[in-house]
C-alpha positions as CSV (number, residue, x, y, z in Angstrom):
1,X,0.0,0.0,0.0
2,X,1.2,3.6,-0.3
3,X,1.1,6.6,1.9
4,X,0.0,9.5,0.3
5,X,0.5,13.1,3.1
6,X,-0.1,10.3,5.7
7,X,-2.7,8.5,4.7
8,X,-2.5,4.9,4.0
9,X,-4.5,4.3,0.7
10,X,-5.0,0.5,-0.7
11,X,-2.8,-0.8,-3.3
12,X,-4.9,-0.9,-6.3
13,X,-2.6,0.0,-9.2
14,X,-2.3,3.3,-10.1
15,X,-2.2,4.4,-13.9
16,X,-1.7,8.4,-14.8
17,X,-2.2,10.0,-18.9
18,X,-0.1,12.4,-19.5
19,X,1.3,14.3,-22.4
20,X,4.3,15.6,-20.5
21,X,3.0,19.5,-21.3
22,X,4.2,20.6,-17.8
23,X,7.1,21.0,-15.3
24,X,9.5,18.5,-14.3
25,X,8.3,18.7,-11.0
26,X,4.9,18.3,-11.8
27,X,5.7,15.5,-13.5
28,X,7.5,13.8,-10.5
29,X,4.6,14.5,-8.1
30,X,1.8,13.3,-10.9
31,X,4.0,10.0,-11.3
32,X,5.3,9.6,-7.6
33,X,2.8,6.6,-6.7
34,X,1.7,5.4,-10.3
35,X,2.6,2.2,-11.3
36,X,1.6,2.5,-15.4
37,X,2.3,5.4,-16.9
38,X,0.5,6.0,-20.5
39,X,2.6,8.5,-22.2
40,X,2.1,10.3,-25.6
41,X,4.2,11.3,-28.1
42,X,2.2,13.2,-30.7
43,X,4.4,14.3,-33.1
44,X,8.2,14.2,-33.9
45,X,8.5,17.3,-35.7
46,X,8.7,20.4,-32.9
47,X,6.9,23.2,-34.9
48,X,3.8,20.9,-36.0
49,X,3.7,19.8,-32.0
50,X,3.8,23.5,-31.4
51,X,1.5,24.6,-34.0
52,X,-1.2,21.1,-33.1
53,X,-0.6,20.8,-29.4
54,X,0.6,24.2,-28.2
55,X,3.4,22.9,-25.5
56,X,6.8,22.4,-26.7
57,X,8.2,19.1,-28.2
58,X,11.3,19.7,-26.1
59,X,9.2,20.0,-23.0
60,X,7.5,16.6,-24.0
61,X,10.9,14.7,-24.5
62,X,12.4,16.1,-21.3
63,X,9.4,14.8,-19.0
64,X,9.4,11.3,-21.1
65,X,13.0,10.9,-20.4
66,X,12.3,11.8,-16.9
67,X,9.6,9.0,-17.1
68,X,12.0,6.2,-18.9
69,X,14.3,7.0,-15.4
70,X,11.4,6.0,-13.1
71,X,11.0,2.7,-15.0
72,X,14.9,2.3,-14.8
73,X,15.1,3.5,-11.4
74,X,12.0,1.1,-10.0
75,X,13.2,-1.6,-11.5
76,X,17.0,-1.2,-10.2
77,X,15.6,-0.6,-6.8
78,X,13.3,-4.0,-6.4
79,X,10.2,-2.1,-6.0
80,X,7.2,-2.4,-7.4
81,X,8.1,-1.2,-11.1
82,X,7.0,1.1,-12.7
83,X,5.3,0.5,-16.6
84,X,5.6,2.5,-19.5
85,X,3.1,2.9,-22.6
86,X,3.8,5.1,-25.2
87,X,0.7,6.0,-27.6
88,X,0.3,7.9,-30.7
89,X,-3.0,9.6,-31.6
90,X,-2.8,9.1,-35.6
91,X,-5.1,11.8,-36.7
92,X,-6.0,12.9,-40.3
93,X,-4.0,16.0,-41.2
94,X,-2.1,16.1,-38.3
95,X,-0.1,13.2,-37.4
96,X,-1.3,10.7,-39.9
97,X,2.0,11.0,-41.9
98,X,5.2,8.2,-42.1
99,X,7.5,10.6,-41.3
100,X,5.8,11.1,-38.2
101,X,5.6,7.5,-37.0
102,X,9.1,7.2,-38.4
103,X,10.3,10.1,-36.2
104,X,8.8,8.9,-33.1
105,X,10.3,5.6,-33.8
106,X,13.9,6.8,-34.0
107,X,13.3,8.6,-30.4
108,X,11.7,5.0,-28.8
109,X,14.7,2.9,-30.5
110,X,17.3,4.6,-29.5
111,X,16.4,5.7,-25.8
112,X,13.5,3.6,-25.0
113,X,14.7,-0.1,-26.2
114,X,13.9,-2.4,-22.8
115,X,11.7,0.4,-21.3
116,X,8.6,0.9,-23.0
117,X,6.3,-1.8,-22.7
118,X,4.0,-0.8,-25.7
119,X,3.2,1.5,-28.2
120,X,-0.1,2.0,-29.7
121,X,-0.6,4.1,-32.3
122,X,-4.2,5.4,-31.7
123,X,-7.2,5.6,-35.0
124,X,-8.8,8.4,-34.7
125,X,-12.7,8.6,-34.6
126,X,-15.1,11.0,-34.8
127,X,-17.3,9.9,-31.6
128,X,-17.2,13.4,-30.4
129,X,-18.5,15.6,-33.0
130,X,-22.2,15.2,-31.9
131,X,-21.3,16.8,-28.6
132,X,-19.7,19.5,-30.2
133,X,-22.4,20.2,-32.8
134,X,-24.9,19.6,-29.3
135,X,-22.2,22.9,-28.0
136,X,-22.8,24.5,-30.4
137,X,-19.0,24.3,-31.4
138,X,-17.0,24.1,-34.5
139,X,-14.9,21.7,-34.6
140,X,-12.2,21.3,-37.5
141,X,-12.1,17.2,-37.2
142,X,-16.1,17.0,-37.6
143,X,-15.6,15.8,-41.7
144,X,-12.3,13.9,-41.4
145,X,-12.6,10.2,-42.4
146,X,-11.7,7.9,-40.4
147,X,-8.4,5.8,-41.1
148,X,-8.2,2.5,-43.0
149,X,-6.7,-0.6,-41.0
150,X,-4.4,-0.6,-44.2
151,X,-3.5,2.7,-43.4
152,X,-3.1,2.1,-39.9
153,X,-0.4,-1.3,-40.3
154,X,1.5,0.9,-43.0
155,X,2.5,3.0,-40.2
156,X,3.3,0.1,-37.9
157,X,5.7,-1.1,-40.4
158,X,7.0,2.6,-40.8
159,X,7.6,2.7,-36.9
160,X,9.3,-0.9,-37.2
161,X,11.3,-0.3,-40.1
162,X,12.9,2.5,-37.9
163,X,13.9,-0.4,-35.8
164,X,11.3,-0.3,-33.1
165,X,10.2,-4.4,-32.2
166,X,6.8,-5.6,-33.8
167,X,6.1,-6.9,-31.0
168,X,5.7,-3.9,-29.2
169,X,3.8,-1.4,-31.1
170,X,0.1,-2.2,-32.4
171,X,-2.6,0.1,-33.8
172,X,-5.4,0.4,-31.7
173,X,-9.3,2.1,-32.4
174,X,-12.5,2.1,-34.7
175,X,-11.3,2.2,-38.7
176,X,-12.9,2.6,-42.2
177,X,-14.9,0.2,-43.1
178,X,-13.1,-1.0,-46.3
179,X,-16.0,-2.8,-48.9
């Protein structure tokens, strides 16, 4: 069990989402007492993650090499170790492209090899845009197609051409129905 300020709290596994858009010691107190942490990695280019995400790319690696040292560090120590999952939201126009995957790839192979656990890159859908049009809000998304699964494996095999294992990366969501 962990003590959190004092209080003893049961030890159901704790799992944090982050995007790593914050300060480093943020990001240690949000990660203290999680035992997965589900990490992603938008883009590998740092003016589209600018432009699309508004936080700096920089920013994002700093905090994910901050999280591949918990894993190394729980791991060394005997503890309880720590889990890391990296995902990719592949979204049309945005980071749908090879060169993205690619990039991302080339980060994971060479400092993430033994540490990350999985990576999913992440179909988009297009769930949401009743509740926006319900808000009364535009939304820029509302007409984009959703991706084919043939779409989707091309960029698997992008991410493991780059030398990332197949066994640890998968797509993952809702895709085009193909006829």
């Amino acid at each position: 069990s962990y003590s959190v300020t004092g209080v003893q709290t049961c030890a159901l596994p704790i799992s944090i989402d982050t995007c790593g858009v914050c300060t480093a010691s943020q990001f240690d107190e949000a990660c203290e007492f999680a035992d997965l942490i589900l990490y992603d990695l938008k883009d590998s280019d740092p003016a589209r993650h600018l432009r699309n995400v508004g936080g700096s790319l920089e920013t994002v690696h700093a905090n994910f090499r901050r999280a591949l040292g918990m894993v190394a560090r729980s791991r060394d120590a005997g503890a309880r170790p720590k889990r890391l999952w990296v995902r990719t939201p592949i979204i049309p126009g945005l980071t749908d492209r090879e060169d993205n995957v690619r990039g991302i790839a080339r980060l994971l192979a060479s400092e993430a090899m033994g540490l990350v656990e999985r990576w999913e890159l992440c179909a988009f859908n297009n769930l949401c845009s009743g509740k926006y049009r319900s808000l009364g809000t535009p939304w820029e998304l509302e007409d984009a197609p959703l991706l084919g699964a043939e779409e989707m494996g091309a960029l698997v095999g992008a991410a493991v051409a780059e030398g990332w294992p197949a066994d640890r990366v998968r797509w993952t969501g809702m895709t085009r129905r193909e006829s």
